[in-house]
MOPAC internal coordinates of N, CA, C and O (Angstrom, degrees):
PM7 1SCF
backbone

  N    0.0000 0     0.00 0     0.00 0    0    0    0
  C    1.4523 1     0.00 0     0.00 0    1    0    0
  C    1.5259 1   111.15 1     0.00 0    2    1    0
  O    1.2310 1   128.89 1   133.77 1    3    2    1
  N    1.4228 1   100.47 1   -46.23 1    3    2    1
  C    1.8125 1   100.35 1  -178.38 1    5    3    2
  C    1.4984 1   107.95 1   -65.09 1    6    5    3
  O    1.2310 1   111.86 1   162.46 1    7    6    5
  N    1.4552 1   132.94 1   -17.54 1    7    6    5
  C    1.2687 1   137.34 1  -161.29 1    9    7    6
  C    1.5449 1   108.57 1   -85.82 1   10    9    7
  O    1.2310 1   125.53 1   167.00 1   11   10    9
  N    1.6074 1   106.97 1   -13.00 1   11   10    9
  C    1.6259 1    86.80 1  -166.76 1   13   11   10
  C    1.7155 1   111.44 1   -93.66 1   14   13   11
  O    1.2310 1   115.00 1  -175.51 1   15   14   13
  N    1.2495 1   127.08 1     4.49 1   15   14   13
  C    1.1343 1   116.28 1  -178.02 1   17   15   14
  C    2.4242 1    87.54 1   -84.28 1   18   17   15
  O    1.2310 1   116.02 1   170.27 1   19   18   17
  N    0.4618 1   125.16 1    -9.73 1   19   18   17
  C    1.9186 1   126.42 1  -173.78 1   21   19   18
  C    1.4855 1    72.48 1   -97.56 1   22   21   19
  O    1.2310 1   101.85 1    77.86 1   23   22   21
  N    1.2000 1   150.75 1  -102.14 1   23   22   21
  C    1.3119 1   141.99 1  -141.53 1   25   23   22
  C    1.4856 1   100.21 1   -55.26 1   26   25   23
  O    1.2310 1    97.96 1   155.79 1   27   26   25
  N    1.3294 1   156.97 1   -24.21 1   27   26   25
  C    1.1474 1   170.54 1  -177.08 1   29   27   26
  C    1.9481 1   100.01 1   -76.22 1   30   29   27
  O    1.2310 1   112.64 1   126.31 1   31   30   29
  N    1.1852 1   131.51 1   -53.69 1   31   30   29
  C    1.1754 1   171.56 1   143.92 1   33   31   30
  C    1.8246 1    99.77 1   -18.09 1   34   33   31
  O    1.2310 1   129.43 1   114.07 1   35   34   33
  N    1.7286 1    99.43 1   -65.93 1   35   34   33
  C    1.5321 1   104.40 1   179.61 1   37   35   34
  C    1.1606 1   125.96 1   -74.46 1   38   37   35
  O    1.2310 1   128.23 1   140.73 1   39   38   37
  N    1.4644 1   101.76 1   -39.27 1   39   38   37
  C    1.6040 1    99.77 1   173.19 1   41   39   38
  C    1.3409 1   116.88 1   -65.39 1   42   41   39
  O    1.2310 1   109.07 1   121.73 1   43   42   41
  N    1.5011 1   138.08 1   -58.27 1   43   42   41
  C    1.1494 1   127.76 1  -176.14 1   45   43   42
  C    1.8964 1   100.98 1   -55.50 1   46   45   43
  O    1.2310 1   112.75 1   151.11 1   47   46   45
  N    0.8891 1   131.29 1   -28.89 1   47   46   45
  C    1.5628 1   105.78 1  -174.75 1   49   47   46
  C    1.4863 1   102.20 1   -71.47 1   50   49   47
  O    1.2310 1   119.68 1   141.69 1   51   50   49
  N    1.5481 1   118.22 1   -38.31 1   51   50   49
  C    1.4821 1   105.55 1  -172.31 1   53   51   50
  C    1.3815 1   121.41 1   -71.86 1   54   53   51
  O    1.2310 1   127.25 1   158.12 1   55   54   53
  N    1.1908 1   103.66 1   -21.88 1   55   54   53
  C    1.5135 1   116.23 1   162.91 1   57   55   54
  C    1.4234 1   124.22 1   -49.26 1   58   57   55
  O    1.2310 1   127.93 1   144.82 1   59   58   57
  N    1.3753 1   102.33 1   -35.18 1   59   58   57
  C    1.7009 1   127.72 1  -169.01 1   61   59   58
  C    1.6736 1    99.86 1   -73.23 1   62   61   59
  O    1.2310 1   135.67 1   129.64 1   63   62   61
  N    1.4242 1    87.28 1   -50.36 1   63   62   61
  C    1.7341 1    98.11 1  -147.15 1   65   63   62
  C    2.2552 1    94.35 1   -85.34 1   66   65   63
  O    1.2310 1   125.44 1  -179.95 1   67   66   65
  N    1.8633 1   107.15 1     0.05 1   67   66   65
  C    1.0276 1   103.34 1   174.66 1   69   67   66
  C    1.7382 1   112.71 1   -99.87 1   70   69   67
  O    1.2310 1   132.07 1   169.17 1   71   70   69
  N    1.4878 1    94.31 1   -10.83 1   71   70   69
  C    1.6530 1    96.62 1   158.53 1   73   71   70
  C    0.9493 1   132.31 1   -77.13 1   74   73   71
  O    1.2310 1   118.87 1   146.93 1   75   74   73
  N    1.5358 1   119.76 1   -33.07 1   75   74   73
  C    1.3234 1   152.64 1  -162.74 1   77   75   74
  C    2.0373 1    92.45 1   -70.51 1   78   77   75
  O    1.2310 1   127.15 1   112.19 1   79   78   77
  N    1.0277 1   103.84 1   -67.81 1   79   78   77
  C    1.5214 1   129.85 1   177.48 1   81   79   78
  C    2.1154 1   110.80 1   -42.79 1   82   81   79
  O    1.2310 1   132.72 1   132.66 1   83   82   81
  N    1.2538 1    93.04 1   -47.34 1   83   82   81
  C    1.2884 1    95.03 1  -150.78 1   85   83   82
  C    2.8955 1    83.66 1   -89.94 1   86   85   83
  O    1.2310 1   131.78 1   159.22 1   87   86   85
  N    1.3825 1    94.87 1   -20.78 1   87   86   85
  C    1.4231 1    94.18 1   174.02 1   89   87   86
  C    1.4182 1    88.26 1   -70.61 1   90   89   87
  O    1.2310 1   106.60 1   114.05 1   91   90   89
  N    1.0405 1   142.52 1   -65.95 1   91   90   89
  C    1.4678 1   150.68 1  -143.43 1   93   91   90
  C    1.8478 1    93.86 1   -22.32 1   94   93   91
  O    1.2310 1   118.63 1   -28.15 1   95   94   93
  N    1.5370 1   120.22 1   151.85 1   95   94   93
  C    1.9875 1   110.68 1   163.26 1   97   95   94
  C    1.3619 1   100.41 1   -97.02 1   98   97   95
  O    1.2310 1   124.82 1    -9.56 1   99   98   97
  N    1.1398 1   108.34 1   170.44 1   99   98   97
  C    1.3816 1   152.27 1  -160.64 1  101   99   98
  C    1.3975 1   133.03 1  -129.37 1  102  101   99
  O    1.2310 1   123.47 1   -55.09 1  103  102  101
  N    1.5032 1   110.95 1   124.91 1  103  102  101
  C    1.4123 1   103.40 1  -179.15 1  105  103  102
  C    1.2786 1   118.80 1    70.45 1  106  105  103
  O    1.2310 1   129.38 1    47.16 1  107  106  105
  N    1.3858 1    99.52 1  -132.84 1  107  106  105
  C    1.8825 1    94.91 1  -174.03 1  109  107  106
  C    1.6615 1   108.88 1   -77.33 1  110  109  107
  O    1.2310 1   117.15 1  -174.73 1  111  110  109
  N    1.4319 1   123.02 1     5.27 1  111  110  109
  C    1.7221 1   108.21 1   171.02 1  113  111  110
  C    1.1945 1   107.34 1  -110.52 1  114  113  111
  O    1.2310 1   119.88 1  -161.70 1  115  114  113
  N    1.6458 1   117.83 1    18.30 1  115  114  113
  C    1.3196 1   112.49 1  -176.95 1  117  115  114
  C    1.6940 1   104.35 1  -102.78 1  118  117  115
  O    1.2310 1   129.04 1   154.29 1  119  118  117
  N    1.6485 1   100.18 1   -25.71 1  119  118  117
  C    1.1376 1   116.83 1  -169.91 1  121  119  118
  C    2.0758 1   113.86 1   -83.65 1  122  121  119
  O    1.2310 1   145.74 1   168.75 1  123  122  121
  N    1.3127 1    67.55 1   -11.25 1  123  122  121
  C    2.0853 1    92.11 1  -177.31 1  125  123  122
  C    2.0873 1    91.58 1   -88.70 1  126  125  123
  O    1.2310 1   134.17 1   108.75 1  127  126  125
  N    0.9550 1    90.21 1   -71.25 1  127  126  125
  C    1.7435 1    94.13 1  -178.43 1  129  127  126
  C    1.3866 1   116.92 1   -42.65 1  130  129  127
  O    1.2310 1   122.44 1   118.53 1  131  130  129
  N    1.4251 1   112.94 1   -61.47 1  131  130  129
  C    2.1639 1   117.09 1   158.88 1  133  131  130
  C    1.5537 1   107.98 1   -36.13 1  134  133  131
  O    1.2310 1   117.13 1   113.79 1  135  134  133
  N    1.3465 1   123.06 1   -66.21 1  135  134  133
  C    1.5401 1   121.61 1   158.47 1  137  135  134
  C    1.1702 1   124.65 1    -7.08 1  138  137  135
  O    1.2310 1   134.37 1    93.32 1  139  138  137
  N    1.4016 1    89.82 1   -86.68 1  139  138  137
  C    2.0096 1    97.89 1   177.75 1  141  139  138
  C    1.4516 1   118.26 1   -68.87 1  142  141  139
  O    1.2310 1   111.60 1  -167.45 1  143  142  141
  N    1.0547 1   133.43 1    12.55 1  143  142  141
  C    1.8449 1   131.35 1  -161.11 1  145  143  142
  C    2.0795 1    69.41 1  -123.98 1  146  145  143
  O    1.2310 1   116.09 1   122.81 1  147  146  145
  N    1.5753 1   125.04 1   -57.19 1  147  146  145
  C    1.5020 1    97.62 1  -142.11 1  149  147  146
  C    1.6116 1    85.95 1   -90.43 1  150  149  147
  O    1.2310 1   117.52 1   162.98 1  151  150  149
  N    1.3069 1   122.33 1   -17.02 1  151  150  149
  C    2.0101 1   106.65 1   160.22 1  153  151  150
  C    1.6088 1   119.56 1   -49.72 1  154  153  151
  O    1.2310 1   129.14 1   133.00 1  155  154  153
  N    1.2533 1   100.00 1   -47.00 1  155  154  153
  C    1.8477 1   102.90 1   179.08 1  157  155  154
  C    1.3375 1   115.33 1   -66.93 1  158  157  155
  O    1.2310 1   119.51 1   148.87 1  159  158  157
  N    1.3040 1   118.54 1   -31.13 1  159  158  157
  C    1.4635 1   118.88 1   163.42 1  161  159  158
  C    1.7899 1   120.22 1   -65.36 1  162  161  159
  O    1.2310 1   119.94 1   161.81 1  163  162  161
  N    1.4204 1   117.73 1   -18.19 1  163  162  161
  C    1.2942 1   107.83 1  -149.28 1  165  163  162
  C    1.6092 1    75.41 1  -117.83 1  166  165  163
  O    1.2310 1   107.20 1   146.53 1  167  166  165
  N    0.9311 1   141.45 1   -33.47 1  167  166  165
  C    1.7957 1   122.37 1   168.10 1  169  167  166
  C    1.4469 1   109.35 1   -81.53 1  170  169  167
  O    1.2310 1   113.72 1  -178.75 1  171  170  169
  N    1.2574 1   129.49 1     1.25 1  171  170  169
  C    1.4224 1   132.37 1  -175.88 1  173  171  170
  C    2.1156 1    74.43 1   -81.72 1  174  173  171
  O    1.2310 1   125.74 1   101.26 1  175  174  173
  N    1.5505 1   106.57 1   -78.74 1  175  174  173
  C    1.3687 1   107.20 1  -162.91 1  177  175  174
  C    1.4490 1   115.87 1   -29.61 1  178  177  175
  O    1.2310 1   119.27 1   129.08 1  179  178  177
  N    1.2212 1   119.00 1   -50.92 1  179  178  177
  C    1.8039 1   160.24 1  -146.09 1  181  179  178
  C    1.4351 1    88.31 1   -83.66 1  182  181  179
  O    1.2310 1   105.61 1   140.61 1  183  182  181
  N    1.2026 1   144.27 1   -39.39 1  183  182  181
  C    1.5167 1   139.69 1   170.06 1  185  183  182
  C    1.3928 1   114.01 1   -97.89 1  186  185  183
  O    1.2310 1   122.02 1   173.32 1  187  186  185
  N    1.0732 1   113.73 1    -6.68 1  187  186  185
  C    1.5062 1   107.55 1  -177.62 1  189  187  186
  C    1.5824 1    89.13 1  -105.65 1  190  189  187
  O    1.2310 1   103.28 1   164.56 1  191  190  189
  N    1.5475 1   148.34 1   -15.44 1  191  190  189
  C    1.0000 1   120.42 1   171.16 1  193  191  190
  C    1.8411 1   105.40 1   -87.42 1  194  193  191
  O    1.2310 1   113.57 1   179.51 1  195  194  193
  N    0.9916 1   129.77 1    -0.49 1  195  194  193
  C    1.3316 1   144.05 1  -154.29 1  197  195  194
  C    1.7278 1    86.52 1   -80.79 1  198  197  195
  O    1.2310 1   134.75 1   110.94 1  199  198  197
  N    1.6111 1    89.07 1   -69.06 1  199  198  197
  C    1.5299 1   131.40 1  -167.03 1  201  199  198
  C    1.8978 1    82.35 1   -42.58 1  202  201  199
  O    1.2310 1   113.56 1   114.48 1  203  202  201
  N    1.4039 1   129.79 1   -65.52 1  203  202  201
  C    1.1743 1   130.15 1  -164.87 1  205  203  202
  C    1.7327 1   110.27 1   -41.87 1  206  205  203
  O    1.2310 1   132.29 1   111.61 1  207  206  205
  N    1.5839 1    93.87 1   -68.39 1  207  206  205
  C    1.4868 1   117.49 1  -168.43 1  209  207  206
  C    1.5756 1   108.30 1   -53.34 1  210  209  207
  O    1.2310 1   112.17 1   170.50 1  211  210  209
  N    1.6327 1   132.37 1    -9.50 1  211  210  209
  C    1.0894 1   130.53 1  -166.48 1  213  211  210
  C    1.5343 1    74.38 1   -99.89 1  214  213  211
  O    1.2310 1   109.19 1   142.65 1  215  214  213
  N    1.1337 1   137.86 1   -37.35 1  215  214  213
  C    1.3903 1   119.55 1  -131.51 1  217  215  214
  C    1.6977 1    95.96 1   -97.33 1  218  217  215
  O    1.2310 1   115.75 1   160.29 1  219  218  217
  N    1.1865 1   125.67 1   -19.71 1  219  218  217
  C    1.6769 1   157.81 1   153.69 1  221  219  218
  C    1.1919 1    98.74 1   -42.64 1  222  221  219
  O    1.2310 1   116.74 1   118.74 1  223  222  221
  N    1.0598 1   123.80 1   -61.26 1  223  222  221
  C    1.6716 1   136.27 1  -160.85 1  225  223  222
  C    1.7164 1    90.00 1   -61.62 1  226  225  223
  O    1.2310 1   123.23 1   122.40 1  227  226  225
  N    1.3469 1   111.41 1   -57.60 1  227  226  225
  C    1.5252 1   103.95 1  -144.16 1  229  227  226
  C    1.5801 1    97.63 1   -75.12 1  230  229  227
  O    1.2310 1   122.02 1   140.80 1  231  230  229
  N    1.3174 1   113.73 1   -39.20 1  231  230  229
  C    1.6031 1   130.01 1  -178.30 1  233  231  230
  C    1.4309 1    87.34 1   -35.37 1  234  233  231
  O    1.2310 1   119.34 1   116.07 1  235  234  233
  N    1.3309 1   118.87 1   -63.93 1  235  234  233
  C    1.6984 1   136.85 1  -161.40 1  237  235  234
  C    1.6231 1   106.62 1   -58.07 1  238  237  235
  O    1.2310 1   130.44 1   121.79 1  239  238  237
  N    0.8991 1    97.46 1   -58.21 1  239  238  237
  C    1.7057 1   102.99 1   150.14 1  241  239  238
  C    1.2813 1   141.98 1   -27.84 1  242  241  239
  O    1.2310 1   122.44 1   102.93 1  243  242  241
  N    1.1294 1   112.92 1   -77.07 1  243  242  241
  C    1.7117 1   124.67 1   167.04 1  245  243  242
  C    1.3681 1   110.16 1   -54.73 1  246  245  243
  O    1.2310 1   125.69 1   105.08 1  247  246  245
  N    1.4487 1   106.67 1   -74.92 1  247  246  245
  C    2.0055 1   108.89 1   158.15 1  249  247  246
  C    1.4900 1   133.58 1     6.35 1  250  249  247
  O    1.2310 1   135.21 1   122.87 1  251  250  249
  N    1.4615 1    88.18 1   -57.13 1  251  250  249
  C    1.6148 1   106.73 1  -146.71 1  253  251  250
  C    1.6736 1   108.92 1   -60.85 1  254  253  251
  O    1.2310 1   124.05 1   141.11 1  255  254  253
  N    1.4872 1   109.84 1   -38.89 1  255  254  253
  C    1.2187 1    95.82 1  -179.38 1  257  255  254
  C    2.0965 1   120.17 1   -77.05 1  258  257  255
  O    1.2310 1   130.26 1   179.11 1  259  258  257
  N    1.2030 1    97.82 1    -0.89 1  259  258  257
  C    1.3493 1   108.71 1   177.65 1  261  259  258
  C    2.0180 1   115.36 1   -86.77 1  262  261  259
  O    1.2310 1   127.39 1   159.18 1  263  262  261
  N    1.6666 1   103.38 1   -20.82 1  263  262  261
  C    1.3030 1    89.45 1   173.83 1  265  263  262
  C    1.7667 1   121.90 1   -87.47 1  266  265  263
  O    1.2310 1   130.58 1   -15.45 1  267  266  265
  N    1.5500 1    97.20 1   164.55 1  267  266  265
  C    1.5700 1    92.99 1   179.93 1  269  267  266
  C    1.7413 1   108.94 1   -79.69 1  270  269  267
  O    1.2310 1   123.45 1   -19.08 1  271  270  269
  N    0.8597 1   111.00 1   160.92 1  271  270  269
  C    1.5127 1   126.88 1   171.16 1  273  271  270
  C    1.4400 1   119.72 1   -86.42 1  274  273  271
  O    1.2310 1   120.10 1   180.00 1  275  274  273

């Protein structure tokens, strides 16, 4: 008796997650959508190491007259 509000609980999520599933694209717009999600990831990385190496530079910069030779 105490169990059916959690079984009440499961079904609507699987229900959810069988809408969720069945919107999902397909085929060639799924392969278009993976595209654009792992491009935005790979210039997200690709500027943030950019973003680093500038920021290296300047450290190296200011520094420079403070290290020994």
């Amino acid at each position: 008796m105490f169990d059916l509000p959690n079984y009440i609980v499961l079904f609507y999520f699987a229900v959810a997650a069988f809408f969720v599933g069945w919107a999902m694209p397909r085929g060639r717009y799924l392969k278009h959508l993976q595209l654009r999600v792992l491009r935005g990831i790979h210039n997200f990385f690709a500027d943030e190491e950019e973003y680093l190496h500038h920021k290296v530079e300047r450290i190296r910069k200011v520094t420079k007259p403070y290290r020994k030779k």
